[in-house]
C-alpha positions in Angstrom: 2.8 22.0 -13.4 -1.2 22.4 -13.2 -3.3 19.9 -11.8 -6.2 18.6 -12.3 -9.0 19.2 -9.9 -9.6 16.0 -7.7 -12.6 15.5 -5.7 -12.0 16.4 -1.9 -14.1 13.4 -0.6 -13.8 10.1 -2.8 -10.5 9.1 -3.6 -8.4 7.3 -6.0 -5.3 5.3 -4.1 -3.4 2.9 -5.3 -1.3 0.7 -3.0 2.1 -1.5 -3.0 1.9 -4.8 -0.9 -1.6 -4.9 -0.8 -1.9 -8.6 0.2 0.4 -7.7 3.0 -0.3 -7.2 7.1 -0.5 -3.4 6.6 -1.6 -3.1 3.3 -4.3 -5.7 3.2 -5.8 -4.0 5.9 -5.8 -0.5 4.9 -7.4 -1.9 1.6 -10.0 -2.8 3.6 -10.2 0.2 5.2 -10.2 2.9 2.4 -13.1 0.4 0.3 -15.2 0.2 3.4 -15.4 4.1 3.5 -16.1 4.5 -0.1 -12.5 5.1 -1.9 -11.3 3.6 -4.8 -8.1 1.4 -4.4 -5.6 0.1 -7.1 -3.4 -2.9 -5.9 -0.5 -3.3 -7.7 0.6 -6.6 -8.7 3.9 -8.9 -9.6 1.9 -10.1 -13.1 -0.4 -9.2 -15.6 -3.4 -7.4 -14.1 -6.5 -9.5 -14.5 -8.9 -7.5 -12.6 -10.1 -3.2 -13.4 -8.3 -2.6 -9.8 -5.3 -4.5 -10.2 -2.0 -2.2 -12.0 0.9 -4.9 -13.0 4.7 -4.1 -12.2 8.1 -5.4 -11.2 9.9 -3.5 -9.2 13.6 -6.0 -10.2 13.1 -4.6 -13.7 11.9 -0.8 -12.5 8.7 -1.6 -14.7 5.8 -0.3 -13.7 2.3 -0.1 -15.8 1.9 4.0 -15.7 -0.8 4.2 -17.9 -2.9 2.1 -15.2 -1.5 4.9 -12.7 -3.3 7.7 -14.5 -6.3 9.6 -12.3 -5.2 8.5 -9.1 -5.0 10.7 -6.2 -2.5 9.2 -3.8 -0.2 6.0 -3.3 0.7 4.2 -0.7 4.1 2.0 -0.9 4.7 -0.5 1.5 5.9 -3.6 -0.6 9.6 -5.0 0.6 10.8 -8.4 1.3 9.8 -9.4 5.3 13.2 -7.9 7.3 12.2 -11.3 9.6 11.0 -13.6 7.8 14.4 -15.6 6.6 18.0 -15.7 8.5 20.2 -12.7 7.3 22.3 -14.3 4.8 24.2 -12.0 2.4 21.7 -13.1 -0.5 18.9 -12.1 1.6 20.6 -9.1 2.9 20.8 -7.9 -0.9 17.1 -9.0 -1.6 15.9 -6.6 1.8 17.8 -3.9 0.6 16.9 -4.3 -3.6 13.6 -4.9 -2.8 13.1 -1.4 -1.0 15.6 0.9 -3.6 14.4 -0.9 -6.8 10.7 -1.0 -5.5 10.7 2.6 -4.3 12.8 4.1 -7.2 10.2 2.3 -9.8 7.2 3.8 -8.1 8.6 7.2 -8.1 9.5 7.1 -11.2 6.3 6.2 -13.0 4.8 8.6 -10.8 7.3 11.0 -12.0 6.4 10.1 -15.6 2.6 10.8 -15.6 1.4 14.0 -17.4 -0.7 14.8 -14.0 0.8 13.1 -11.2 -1.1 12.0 -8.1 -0.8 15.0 -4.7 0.8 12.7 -2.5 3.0 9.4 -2.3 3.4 7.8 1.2 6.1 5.6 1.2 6.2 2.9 4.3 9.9 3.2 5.7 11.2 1.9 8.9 12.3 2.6 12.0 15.4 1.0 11.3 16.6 4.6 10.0 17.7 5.6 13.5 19.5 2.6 14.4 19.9 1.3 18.0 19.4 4.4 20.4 19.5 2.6 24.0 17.3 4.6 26.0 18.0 7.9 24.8 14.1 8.9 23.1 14.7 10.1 19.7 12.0 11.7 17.1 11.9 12.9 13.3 14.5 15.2 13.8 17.1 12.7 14.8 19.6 11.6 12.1 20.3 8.3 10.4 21.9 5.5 12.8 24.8 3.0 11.6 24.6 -0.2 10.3 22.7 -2.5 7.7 19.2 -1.5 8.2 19.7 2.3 8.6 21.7 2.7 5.2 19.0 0.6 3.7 16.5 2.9 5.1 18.7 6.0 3.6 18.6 4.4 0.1 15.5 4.0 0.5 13.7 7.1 1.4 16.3 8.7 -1.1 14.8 6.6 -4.0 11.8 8.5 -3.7 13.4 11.7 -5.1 12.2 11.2 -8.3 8.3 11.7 -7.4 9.4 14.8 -4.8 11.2 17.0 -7.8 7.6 16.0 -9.6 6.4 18.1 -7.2 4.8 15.1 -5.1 4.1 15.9 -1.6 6.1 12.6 -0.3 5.8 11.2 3.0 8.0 8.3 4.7 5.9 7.0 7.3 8.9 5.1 9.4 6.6 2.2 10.9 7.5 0.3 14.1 6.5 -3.1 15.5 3.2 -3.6 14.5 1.2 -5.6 17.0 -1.3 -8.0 15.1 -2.1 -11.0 15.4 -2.1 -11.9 11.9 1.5 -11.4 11.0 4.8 -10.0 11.3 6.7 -10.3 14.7 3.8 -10.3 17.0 2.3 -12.5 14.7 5.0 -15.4 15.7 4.6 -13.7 19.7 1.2 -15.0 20.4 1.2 -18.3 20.0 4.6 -18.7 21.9 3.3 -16.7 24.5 -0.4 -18.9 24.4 1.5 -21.8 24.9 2.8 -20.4 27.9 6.5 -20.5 26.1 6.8 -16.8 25.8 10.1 -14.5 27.4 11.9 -12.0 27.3 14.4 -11.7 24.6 18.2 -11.2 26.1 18.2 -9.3 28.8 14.8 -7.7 27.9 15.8 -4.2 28.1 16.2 -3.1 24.6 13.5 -0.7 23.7 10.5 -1.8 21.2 8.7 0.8 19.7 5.5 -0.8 18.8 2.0 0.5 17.2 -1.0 -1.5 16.9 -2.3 -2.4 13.7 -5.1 0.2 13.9 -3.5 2.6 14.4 -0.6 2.0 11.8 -4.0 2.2 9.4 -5.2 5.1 10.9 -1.9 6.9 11.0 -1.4 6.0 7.1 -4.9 7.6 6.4 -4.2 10.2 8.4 -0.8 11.6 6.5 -3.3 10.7 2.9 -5.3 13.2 4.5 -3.0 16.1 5.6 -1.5 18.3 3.3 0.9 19.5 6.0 2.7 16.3 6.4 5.8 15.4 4.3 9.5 13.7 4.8 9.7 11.6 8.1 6.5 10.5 10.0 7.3 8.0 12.7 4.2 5.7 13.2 4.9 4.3 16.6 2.8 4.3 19.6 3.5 7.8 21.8 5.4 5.1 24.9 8.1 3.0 23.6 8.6 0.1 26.3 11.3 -2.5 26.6 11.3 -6.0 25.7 11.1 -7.0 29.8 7.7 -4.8 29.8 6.2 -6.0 26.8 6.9 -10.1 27.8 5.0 -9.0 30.7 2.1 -7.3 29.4 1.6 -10.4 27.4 1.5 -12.1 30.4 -0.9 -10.2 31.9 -3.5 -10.0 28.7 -3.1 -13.5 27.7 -3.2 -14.7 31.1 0.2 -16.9 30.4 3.1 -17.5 32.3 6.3 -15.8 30.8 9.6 -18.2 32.2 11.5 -18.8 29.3 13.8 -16.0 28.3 15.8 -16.4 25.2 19.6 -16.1 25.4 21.3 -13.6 23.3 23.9 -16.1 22.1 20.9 -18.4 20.7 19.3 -15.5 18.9 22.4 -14.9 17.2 22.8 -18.6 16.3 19.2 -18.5 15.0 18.8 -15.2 13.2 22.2 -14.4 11.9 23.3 -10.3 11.8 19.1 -9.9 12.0 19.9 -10.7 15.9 21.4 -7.2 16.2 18.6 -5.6 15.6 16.5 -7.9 17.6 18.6 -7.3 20.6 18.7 -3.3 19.9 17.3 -0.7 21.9 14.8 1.9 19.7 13.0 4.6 21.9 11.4 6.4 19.1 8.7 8.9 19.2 5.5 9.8 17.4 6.3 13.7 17.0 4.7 14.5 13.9 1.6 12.8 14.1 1.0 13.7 17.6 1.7 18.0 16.9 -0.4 17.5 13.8 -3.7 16.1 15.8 -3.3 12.4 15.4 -5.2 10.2 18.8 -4.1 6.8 19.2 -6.7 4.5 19.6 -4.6 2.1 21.5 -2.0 4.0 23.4 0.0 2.3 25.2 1.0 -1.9 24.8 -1.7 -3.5 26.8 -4.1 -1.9 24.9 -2.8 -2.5 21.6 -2.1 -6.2 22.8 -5.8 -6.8 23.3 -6.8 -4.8 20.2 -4.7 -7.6 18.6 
C-alpha cells in the first residue's frame, strides 16, 4: 500500500477519550505545540474537530478519519470507578474489545490509513507479580483484568495487517490530582485519613501524569516503537512506601490503614487487584531514550 506524504512536523491526531484524565491532557498538549487534534465523540459531531462514533455498535465516522496521521485510543469504562458486579465486569471488558476493534477497523477501512495507532492498554496484562520485576517481555498473567487486556490488545489486529505501526502503551497508576485513583488519594490523605491499603506491600507501579503525556508523544514520535510499551515510572514502590511518601509531601499524618476484608466488602472482585502486587518496568521507553521528568513517587506526588 503507498502512502501519502505527511508532513514531518505538524500533525494530524485524532484521540479516543478525549475528555478523559489522560486524554484531555494530551489534547492540550499536542494543540499547545501546534498539532491538529480530532476528538472523537459518543454523538453527532458538532464542531470541524469532533469525529462521531459508538464503539457498542462498532460504528465509527471513517470519512471524518481521512488525512490523519496518528490515533491515540484510550476510551474504556473507569476499571474503579463502580463495584465489580458481573454487569460492570461485561461493560470493562466490552468497552475495551468493541471500542478497540471499531477503531481498528475504520482505520483498516480508509484508502490511506494513518502511520501509527497507539492504543492505551493496561498494566493489568501481567497480572499480580509479587515482587518479582517484570518488563515487555513478560507474558500475560491470570485472571479478569489480564484476559481483558489480551482481548484487548488483540482487537487491534485489524489496523496492524493494514500495515499500521500499532503500539499498546500498557499505562500504570497515574498520579494526578485530577482523577483516577490518586485523584480519590489526596483528599483522604489531606484530611489526614490516608493509609496503607492491607498490609501495604503490594507493588504499585505508578507514573505521573506528565509523563504518561510525554511517554504517549514520545511512541507518536518514534517509528521504532510498536506492540507493548509499559508507561510506568522506572521504580515501582509498594503501597507502605507510597502512604508514606504522601505523608511526607502533604505534610499529613498516615494512621489509618484499610483492612483487606473491608476492601473486599467495598469493591467486590476489583479488591484483588487492589491488594495485588505489580513490579513492572519501563523497558522500552527507557532503551529507546525516554527521561522521566518525575522519576521516582515523591516527585511525581508533588508534580500532582
Amino acid at each position: 500500500m503507498v502512502r501519502m506524504q505527511r508532513s514531518a512536523t505538524r500533525k494530524r491526531v485524532a484521540v479516543t477519550g478525549a475528555s478523559g484524565l489522560i486524554g484531555s491532557a494530551l489534547v492540550r498538549s499536542l494543540r499547545a505545540d501546534g498539532h491538529d487534534v480530532l476528538r472523537l465523540v459518543r454523538r453527532p459531531a458538532r464542531t470541524a474537530d469532533e469525529v462521531e462514533w459508538d464503539p457498542k455498535r462498532l460504528y465509527v465516522d471513517a470519512a471524518g478519519l481521512v488525512g490523519v496521521d496518528a490515533v491515540v485510543h484510550l476510551a474504556g469504562a473507569g476499571v474503579g470507578e463502580r463495584r465489580w458486579s458481573e454487569v460492570y465486569k461485561k461493560e470493562i471488558r466490552d468497552s475495551r474489545v468493541l471500542g478497540t476493534t471499531a477503531i481498528s477497523q475504520a482505520l483498516a477501512s480508509l484508502a490511506d490509513p494513518p502511520e501509527t495507532l497507539v492504543c492505551g492498554t493496561a498494566l493489568g496484562w501481567y497480572g499480580d507479580t509479587g515482587s518479582r520485576a517484570v518488563d515487555e517481555s513478560a507474558p500475560a498473567g491470570t485472571g479478569f483484568l489480564p484476559s481483558v487486556c489480551v482481548e484487548w490488545e488483540a482487537a487491534a489486529a485489524p489496523a496492524e495487517e493494514a500495515g499500521i505501526r500499532v503500539a499498546y502503551a500498557r499505562t500504570g497508576l497515574v498520579v494526578a490530582r485530577e482523577g483516577g485513583a490518586w485523584g480519590r488519594l489526596f483528599p483522604l490523605f489531606r484530611a489526614g485519613l490516608g493509609g496503607r491499603l492491607g498490609d501495604g506491600r503490594q507493588y504499585w507501579s505508578f507514573i505521573s501524569l506528565h509523563d504518561e503525556v510525554a511517554a504517549l508523544r514520545h511512541i507518536l514520535d518514534t517509528g521504532s516503537l510498536s506492540g507493548p510499551v509499559n508507561l510506568t515510572a522506572p521504580e515501582p514502590v509498594t503501597n507502605r512506601e507510597v502512604t508514606a511518601a504522601m505523608g511526607r509531601v502533604l505534610r499529613r499524618p498516615t494512621p489509618f490503614p484499610v483492612p483487606a476484608a473491608a476492601l473486599r466488602v467495598a469493591l467486590g472482585d476489583f479488591a484483588a487487584d487492589v491488594l495485588g502486587s505489580q513490579r513492572v518496568l519501563p523497558g522500552r521507553l527507557l532503551e529507546s531514550g525516554f527521561d522521566f521528568a518525575f522519576p521516582t513517587i515523591d516527585e511525581s506526588i508533588r508534580a500532582a
